[in-house]
C-alpha positions as CSV (number, residue, x, y, z in Angstrom):
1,X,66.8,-143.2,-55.9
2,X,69.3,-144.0,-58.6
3,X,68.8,-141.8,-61.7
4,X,67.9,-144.1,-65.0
5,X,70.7,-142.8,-66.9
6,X,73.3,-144.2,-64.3
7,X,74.0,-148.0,-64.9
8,X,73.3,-149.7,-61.9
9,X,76.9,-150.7,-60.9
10,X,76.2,-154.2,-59.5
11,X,77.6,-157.8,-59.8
12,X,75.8,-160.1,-62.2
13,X,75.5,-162.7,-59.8
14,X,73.6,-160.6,-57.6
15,X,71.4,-159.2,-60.6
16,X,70.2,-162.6,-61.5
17,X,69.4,-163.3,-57.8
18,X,67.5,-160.8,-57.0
19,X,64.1,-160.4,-56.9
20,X,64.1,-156.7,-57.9
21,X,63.7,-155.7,-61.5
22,X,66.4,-153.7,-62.8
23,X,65.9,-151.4,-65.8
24,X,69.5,-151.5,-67.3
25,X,70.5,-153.9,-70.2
26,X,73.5,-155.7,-69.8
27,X,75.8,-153.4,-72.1
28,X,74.8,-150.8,-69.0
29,X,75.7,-152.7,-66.1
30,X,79.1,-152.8,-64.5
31,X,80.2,-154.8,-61.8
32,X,81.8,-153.5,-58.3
33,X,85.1,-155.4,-57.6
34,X,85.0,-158.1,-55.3
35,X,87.6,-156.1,-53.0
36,X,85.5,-153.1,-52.9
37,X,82.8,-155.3,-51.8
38,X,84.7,-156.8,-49.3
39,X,85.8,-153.5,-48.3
40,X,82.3,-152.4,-47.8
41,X,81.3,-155.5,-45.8
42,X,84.4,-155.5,-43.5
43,X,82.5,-151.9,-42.2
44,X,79.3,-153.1,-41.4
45,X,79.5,-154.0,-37.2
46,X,75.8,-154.5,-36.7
47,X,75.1,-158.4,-36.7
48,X,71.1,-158.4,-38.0
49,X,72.3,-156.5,-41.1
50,X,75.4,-158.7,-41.7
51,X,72.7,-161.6,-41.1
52,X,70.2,-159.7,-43.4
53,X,73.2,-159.4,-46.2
54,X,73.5,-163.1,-46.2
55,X,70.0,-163.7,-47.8
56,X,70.6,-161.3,-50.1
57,X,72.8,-163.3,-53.0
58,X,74.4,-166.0,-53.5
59,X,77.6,-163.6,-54.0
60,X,76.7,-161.9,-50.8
61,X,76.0,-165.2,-48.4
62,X,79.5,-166.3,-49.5
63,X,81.7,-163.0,-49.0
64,X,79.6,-162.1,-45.8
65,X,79.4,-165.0,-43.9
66,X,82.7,-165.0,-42.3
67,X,82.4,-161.6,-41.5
68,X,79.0,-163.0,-39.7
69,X,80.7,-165.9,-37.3
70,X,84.1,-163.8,-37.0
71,X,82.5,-163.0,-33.4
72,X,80.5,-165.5,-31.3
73,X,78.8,-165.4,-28.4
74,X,76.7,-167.9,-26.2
75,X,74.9,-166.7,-23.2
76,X,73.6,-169.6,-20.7
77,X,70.7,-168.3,-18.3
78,X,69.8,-170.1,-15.2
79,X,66.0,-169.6,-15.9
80,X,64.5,-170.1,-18.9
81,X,63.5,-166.7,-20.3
82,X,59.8,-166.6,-22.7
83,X,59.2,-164.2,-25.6
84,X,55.4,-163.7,-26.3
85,X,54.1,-166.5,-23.4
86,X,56.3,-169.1,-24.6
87,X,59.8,-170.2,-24.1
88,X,62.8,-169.6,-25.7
89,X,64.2,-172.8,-28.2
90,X,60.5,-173.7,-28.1
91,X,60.0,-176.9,-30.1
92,X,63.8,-177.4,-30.2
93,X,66.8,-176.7,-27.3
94,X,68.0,-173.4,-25.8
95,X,69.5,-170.9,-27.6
96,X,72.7,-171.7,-26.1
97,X,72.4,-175.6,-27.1
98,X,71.2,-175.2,-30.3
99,X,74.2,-172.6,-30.9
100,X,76.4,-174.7,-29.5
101,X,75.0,-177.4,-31.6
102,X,75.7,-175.5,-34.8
103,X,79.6,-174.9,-33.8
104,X,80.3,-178.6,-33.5
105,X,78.3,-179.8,-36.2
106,X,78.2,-177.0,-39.3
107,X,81.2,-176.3,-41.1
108,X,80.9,-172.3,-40.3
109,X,83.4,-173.1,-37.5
110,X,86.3,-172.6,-39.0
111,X,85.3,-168.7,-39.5
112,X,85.2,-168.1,-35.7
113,X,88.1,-166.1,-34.7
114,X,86.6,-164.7,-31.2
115,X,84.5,-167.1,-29.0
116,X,82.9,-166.9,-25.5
117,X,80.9,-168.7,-23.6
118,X,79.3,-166.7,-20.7
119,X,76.4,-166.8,-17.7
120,X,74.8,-169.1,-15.3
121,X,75.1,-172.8,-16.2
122,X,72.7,-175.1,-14.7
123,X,74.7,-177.7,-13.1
124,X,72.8,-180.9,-12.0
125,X,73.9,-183.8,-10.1
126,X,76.1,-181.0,-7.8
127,X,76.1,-183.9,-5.0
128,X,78.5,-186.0,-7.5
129,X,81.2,-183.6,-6.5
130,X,81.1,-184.7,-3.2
131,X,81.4,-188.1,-4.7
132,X,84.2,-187.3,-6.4
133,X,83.3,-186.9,-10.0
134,X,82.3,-184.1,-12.4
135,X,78.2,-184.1,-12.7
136,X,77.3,-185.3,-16.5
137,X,75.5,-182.4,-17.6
138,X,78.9,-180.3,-17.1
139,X,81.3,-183.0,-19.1
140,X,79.1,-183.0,-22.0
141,X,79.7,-178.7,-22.3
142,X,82.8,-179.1,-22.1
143,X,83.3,-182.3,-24.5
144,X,81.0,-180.0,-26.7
145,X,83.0,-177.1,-26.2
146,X,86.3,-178.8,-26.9
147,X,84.4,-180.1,-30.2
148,X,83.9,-176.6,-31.2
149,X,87.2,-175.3,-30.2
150,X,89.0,-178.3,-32.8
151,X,87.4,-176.8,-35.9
152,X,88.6,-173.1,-34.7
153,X,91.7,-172.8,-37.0
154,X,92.0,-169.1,-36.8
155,X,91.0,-168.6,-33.3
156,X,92.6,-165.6,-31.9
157,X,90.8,-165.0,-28.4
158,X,88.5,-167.3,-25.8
159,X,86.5,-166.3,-23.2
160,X,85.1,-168.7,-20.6
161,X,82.8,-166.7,-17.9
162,X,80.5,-169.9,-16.9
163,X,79.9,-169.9,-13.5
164,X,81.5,-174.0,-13.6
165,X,84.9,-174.3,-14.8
166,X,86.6,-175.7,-17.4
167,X,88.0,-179.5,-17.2
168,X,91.5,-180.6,-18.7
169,X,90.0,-181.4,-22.1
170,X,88.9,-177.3,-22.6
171,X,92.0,-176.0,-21.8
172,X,94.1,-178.9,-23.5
173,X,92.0,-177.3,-26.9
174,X,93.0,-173.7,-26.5
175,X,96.8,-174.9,-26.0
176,X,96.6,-176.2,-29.3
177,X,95.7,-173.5,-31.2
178,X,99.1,-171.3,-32.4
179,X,96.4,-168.3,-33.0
180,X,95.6,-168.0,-29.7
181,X,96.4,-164.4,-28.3
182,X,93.9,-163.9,-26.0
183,X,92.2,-165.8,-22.9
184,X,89.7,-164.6,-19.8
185,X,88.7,-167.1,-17.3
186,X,85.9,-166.4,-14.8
187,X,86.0,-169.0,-11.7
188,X,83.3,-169.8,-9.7
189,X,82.5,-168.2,-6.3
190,X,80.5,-170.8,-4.3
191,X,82.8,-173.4,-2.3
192,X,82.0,-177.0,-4.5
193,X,84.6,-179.5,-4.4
194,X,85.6,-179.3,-8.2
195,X,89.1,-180.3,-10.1
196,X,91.8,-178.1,-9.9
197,X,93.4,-178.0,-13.4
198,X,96.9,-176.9,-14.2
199,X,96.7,-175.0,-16.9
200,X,98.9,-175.5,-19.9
201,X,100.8,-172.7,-21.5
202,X,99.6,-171.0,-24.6
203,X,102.8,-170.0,-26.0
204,X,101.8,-167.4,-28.0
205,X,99.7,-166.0,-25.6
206,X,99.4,-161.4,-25.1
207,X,96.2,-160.9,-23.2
208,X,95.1,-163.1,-19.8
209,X,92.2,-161.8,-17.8
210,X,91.4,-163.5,-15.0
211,X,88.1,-162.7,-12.8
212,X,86.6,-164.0,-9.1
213,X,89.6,-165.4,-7.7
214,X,88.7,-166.9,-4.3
215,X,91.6,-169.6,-3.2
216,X,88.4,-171.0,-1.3
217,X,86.5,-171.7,-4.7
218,X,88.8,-174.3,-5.9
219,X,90.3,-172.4,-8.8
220,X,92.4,-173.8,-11.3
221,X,96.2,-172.7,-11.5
222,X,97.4,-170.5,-13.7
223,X,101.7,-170.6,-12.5
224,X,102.3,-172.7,-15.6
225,X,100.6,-170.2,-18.0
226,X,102.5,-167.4,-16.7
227,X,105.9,-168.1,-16.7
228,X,105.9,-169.4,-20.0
229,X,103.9,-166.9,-21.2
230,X,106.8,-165.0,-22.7
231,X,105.1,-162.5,-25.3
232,X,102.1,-161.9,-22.1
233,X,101.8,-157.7,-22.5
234,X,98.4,-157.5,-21.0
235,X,97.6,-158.7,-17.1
236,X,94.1,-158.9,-15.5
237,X,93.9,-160.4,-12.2
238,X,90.5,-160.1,-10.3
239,X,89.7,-161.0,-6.9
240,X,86.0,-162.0,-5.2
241,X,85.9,-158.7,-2.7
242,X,85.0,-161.4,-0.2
243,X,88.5,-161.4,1.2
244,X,88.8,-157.6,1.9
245,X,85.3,-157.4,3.2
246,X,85.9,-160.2,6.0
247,X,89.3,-159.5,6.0
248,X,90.9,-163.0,5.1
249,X,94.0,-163.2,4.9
250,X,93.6,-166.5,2.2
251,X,95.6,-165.1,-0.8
252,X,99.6,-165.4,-1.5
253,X,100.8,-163.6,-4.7
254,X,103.8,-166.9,-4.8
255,X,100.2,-169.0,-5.7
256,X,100.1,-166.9,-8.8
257,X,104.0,-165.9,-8.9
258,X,106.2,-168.4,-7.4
259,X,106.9,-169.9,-10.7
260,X,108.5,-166.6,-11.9
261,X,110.1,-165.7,-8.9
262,X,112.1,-169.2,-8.7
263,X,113.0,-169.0,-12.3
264,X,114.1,-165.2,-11.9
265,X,111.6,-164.8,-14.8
266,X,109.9,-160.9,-15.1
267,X,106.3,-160.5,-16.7
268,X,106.9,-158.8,-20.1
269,X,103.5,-157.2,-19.5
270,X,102.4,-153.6,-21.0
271,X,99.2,-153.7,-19.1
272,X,98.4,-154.6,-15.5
273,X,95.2,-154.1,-13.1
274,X,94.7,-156.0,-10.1
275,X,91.5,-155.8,-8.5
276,X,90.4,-156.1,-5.2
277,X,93.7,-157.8,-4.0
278,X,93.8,-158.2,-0.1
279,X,97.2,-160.2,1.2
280,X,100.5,-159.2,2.7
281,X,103.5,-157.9,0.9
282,X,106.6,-159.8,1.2
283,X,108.6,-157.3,-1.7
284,X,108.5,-160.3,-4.4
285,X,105.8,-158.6,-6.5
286,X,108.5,-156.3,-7.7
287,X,110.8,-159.1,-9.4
288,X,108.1,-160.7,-11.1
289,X,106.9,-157.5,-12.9
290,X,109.6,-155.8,-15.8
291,X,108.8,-152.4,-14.8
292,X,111.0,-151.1,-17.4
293,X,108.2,-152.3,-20.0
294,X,105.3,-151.1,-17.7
295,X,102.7,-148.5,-19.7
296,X,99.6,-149.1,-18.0
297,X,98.9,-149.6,-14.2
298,X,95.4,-150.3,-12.7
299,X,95.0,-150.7,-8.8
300,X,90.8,-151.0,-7.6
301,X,90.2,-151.4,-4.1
302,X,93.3,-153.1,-3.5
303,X,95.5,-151.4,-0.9
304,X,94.7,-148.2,1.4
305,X,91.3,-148.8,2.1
306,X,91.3,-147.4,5.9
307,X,89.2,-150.7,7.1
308,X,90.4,-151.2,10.6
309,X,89.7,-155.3,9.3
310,X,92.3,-154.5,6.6
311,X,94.8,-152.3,7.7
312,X,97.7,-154.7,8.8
313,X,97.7,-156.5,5.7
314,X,97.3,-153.3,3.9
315,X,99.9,-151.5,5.8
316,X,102.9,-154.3,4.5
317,X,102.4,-152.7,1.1
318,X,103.2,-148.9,2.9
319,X,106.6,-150.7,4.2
320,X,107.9,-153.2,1.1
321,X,107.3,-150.2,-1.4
322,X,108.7,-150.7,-4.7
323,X,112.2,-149.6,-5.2
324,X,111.8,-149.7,-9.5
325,X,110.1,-147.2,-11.2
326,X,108.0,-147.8,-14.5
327,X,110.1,-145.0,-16.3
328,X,107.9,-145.6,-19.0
329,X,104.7,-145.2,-17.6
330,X,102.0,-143.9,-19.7
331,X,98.4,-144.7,-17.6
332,X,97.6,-144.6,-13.8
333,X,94.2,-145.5,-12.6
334,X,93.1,-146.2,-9.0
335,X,90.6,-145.1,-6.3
336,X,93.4,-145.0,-3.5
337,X,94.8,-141.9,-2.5
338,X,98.3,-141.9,-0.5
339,X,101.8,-140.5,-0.1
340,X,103.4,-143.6,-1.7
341,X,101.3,-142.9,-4.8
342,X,102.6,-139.3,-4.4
343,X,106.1,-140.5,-4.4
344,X,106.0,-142.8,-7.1
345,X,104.4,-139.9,-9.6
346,X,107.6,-137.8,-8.5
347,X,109.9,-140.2,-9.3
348,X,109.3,-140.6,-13.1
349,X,108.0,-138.1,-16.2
350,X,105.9,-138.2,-19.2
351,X,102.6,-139.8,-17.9
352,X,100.0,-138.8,-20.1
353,X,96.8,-140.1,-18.9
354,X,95.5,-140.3,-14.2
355,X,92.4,-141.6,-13.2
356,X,91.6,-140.6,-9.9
357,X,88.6,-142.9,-9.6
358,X,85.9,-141.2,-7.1
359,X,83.4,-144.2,-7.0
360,X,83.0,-146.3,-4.3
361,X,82.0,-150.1,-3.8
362,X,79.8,-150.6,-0.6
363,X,81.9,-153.2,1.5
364,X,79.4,-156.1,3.2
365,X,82.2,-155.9,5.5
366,X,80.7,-156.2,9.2
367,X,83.3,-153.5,10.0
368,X,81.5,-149.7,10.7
369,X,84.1,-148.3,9.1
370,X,84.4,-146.2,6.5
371,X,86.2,-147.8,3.1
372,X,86.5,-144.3,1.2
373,X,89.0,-142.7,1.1
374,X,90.5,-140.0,4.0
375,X,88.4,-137.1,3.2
376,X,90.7,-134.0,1.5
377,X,90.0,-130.7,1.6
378,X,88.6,-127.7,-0.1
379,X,91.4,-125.5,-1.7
380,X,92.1,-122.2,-1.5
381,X,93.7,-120.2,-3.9
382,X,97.0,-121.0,-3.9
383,X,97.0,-124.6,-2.6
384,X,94.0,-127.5,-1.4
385,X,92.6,-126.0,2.6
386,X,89.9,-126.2,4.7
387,X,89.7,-125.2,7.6
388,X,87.5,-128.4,8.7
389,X,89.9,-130.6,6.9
390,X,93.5,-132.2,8.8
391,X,96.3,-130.6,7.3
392,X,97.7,-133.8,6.3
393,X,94.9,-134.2,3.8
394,X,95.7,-130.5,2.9
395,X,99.1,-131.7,2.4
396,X,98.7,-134.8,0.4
397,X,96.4,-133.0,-2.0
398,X,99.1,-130.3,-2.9
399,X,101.4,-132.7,-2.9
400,X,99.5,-134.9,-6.0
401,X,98.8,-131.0,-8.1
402,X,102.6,-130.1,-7.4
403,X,104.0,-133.5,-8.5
404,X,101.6,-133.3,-11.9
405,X,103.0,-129.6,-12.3
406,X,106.2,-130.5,-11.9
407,X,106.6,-133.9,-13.6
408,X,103.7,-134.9,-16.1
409,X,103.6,-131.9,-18.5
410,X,102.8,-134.3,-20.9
411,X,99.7,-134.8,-19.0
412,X,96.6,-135.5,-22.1
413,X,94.0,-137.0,-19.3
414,X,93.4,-136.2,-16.1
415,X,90.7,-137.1,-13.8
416,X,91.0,-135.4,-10.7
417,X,89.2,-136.8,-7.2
418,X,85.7,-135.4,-6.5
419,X,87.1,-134.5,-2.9
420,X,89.7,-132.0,-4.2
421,X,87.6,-128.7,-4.5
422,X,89.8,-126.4,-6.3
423,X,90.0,-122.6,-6.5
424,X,90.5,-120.8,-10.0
425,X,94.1,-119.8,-9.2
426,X,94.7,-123.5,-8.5
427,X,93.0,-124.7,-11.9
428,X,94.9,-121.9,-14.0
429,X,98.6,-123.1,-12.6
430,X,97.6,-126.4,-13.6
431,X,96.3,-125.8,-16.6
432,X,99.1,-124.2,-17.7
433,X,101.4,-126.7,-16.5
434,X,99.5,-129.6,-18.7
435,X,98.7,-127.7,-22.4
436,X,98.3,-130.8,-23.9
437,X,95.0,-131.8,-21.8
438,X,92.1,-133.1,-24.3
439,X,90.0,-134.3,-21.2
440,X,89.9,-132.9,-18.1
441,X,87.6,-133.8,-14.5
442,X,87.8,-132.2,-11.9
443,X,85.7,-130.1,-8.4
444,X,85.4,-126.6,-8.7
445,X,84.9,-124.5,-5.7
446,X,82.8,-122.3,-7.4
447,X,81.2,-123.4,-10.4
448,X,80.7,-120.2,-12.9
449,X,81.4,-118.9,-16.1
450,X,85.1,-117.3,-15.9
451,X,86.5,-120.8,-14.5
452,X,85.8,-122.7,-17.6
453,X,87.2,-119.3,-19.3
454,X,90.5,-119.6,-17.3
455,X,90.6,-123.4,-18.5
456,X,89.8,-123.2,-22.5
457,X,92.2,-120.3,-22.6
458,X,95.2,-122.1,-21.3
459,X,94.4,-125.6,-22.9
460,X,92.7,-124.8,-26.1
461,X,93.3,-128.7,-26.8
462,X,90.7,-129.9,-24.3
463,X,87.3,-131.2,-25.7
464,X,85.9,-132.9,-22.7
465,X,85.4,-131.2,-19.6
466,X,83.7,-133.3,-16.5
467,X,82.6,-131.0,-13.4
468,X,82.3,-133.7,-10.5
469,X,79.9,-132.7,-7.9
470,X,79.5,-135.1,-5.0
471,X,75.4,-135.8,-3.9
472,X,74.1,-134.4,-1.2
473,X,75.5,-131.6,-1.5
474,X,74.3,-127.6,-1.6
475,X,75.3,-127.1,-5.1
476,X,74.1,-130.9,-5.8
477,X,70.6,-130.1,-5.2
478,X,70.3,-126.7,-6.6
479,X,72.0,-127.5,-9.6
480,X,69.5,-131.0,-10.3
481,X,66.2,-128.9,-9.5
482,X,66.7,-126.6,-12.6
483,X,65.3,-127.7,-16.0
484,X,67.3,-129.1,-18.7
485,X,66.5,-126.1,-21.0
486,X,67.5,-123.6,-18.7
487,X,71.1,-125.2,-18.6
488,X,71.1,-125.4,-22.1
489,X,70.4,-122.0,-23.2
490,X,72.9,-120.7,-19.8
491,X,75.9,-123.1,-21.8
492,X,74.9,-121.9,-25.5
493,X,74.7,-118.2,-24.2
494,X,78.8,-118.8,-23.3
495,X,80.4,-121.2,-25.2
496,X,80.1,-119.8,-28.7
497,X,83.0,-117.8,-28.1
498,X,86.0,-119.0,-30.4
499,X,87.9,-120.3,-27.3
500,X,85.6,-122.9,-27.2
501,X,85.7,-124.4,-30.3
502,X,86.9,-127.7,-29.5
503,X,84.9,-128.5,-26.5
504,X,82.4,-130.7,-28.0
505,X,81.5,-132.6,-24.5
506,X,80.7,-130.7,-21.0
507,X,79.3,-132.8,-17.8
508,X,78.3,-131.4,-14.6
509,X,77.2,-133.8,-11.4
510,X,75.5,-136.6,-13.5
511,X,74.3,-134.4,-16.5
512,X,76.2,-134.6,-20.1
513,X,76.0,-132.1,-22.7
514,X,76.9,-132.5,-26.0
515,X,78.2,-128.7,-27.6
516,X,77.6,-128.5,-31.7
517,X,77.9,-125.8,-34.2
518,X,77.5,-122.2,-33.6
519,X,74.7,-120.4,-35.4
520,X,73.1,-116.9,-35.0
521,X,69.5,-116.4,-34.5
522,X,68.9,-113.9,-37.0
523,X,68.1,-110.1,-37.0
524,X,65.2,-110.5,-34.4
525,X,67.3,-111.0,-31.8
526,X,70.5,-108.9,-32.7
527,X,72.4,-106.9,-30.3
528,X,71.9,-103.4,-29.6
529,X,75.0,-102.7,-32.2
530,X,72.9,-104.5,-35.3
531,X,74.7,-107.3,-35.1
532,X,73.4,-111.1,-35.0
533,X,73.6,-112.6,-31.9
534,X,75.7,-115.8,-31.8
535,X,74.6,-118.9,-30.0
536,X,76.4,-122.4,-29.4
537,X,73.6,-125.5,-30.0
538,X,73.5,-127.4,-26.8
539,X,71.9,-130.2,-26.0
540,X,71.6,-132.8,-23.1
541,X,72.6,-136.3,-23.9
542,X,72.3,-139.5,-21.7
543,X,74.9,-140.6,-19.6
544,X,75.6,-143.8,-22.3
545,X,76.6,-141.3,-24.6
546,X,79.9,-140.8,-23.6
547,X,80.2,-143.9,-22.1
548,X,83.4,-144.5,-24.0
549,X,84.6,-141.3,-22.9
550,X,87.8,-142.0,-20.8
551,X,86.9,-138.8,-17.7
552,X,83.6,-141.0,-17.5
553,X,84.4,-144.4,-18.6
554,X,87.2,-144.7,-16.0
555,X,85.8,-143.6,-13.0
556,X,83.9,-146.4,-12.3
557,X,84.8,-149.9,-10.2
558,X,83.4,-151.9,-13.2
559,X,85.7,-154.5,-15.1
């Protein structure tokens, strides 16, 4: 409560709007400047209090509204949904419509700068494809969308993820907007006879995020956009897993490609993550790519999968390897383990940041085999072994610690895999080879007190620490059966010590803790010296917590 001495320092125009009495005389009021104001509102991320901030004034509706339609969204369901027994857009059109409706005929268009349009459409009339024309119901969205996307002057990224796909006119709007940075594209995966669209270049394009590729789906082609694409740094391609999971050999990278390889043009692109891609390597890959300019490389269920119904395709990419090296790669991330990603991680320095991603996808592939992985082994102290494990899996493991020891010093993330269960002499040579670590996941042979010890005392810089403990196993079930509170007070009891004063987030198996302040519990419980006995305040978070935690939010198959 504001004390009645203090003015109430508050626009005018939003004193004479409001319905509240205010106490002060106008020689006591001042106002707040409109840039402070703005300042303030530029903060405020939650949409219902940016919508409740509209009613508020007159001032208020005018400086906050932009900030309200900087970011839309329209979802499209294929059912219709009901709140309290009736449905939604009852008495009116569907959300989706009526939104729609109010981009194409208000003039609060012209503050959109992010817009998507995402879900299931309800196409009717799907037996006009056959006929050879688009149904009606889908030209109209797009004639309305195109309305929309006219009045979008400052229109800076555009996401369609309908499950129909944009016509000529859709695309022909985005090309003619010079803000345009950023563009995803979701194509449909059922095999309709739909017009394939060339799709026109967005000069000024940085971001292109492709998903559900299927060259049986009749997707549109995106050659053009690429090669004249010249200020492209970020490069999303996803693949329906269909192809690796029958093993079709129906994709050819020149589709995508060709354009830059015949015009000897290389992808300026910073970023790059191809997901499941499942074709045969000819070698041209490597031209179309500037590696030189390479920071960020993403492979998901792409190559390496050990499906018998995969591995000749797979295998080309083993023989054409790469002959350039990203020298200036910052960020690996992939779920395939192999000596030709060994190699590669030996050939450069300075990476700061390896996902080893340990999930796995379950393949509808009518193939019994197994798409993980080749199991790797237990290690002792001095290097990965088991004595159930091939060697060669001994091998490649020690080869992947050595080639981080040896080369990425610089090393700031690291996710190890699950598989790699390493002793404390391992952990502590690798530690000390990587002092700048901040988060750090890894197995642990045996999980205990002195490990995390040997890791906090090495890299002091580390304050996320992710224990990865596959199911099923011994230490799996004994570890889930205890209660919460025990772990809590067994982690508070040990990590008040000052070498852990910057590990604020410790996950074992599928638990999450979150570490706060130290405190001592008073003379009650004091040691036997008098003194007050020092505790760490622990508490066990959900998993969502930390979902933008990179040892967590990385190791996962999700776009």
């Amino acid at each position: 409560m504001a004390h009645p001495n203090i003015p109430v320092a508050i626009p005018t125009q939003v004193l004479q709007t409001s319905p509240v009495h205010s106490q002060t005389s106008l020689a006591q009021r001042t106002d707040i400047p409109l840039h402070i104001l703005a300042l303030i509102i530029s903060y405020i991320d939650d949409v219902a209090d940016i919508a409740r901030l509209t009613r508020t004034s007159r001032l208020l509706y005018y400086m906050a509204l932009p900030r309200l339609y900087e970011n839309v969204t329209l979802r499209s369901y294929s059912e219709i949904r009901y709140v309290d027994g009736r449905p939604e857009g009852y008495g009116s059109g569907s959300p989706f419509s009526m939104g729609l409706n109010a981009l194409v005929s208000r003039s609060v268009t012209s503050y959109v700068q992010n817009f998507s349009v995402v879900g299931e459409w309800r196409e009717t009339d799907i037996e006009d494809y056959s006929k050879g024309r688009v149904p009606d119901n889908s030209m109209m969205l797009n004639i309305a969308i195109r309305a929309a996307l006219d009045k979008m002057q400052i229109l800076r990224s555009f996401g369609w993820e309908l499950n129909t796909k944009p016509t000529q006119a859709v695309y022909q709007g985005i090309a003619s907007r010079p803000s345009l940075t950023s563009l995803t594209l979701r194509f449909p995966r059922k095999r309709i006879p739909r017009p394939t669209v060339l799709v026109p270049p967005i000069p000024n394009l940085k971001a292109l995020k492709v998903y559900d590729i299927d060259p049986l789906c009749y997707p549109d082609d995106i050659s053009v956009l690429l090669v004249t694409s010249k200020k492209l740094e970020d490069l999303t391609l996803h693949w329906n897993p269909r192809m690796r999971d029958v093993g079709e050999e129906s994709v050819n990278l020149m589709t995508y490609f060709g354009r830059c390889l015949t015009s000897r043009y290389s992808l300026p692109v910073k970023r790059l993550a191809l997901y499941n891609l499942y074709t045969r390597n000819s070698g041209d890959l490597d031209d179309c790519i500037a590696n030189e300019r390479l920071e960020e490389i993403s492979l998901l269920n792409c190559v390496g999968s050990g499906d018998p119904m995969t591995v000749f395709l797979d295998d080309t990419w083993r023989i054409n390897q790469p002959n350039k090296v990203p020298t200036n790669l910052k960020m690996m991330r992939g779920d395939m383990l192999g000596r030709p990603h060994v190699n590669m991680l030996a050939r450069f320095q300075g990476l700061e940041r390896l996902y080893i991603v340990s999930a796995r996808r379950t393949s509808r592939s009518k193939s019994n085999s197994a798409t993980a992985t080749p199991t790797t082994p237990s290690p002792s102290s001095s290097s990965p072994s088991s004595n159930s494990m091939p060697q060669e899996s001994v091998n490649l493991a020690s080869d992947y610690l050595a080639a981080i020891e040896a080369h990425h010093r610089t090393m700031r993330h690291l996710l190890l895999s699950d598989q790699w269960i390493l002793g404390i002499d391992v952990i502590k040579r690798l530690v000390k080879s990587c002092p700048n670590l901040e988060q750090f996941g890894l197995a642990i042979k045996d999980v205990d007190i002195p490990v995390l010890r040997e890791i906090m005392a090495h890299a002091p810089k580390i304050y996320a620490i992710r224990i990865l403990v596959r199911p099923g196993s011994e230490f799996y079930e004994k570890f889930e059966s205890i209660d919460d509170e025990m772990h809590e007070f067994a982690i508070s009891q040990e990590t008040w010590r000052p070498e852990y004063k910057n590990l604020k987030w410790l996950g074992v198996s599928d638990m999450v803790f979150q570490l706060g302040a130290v405190m001592n519990l008073g003379t009650k419980r004091a040691k036997a010296g008098g003194e007050p006995l020092p505790m760490r305040i622990v508490k066990r978070v959900p998993k969502d917590t930390v979902k933008d935690i990179e040892i967590w939010k990385m190791n996962s198959l999700d776009l």
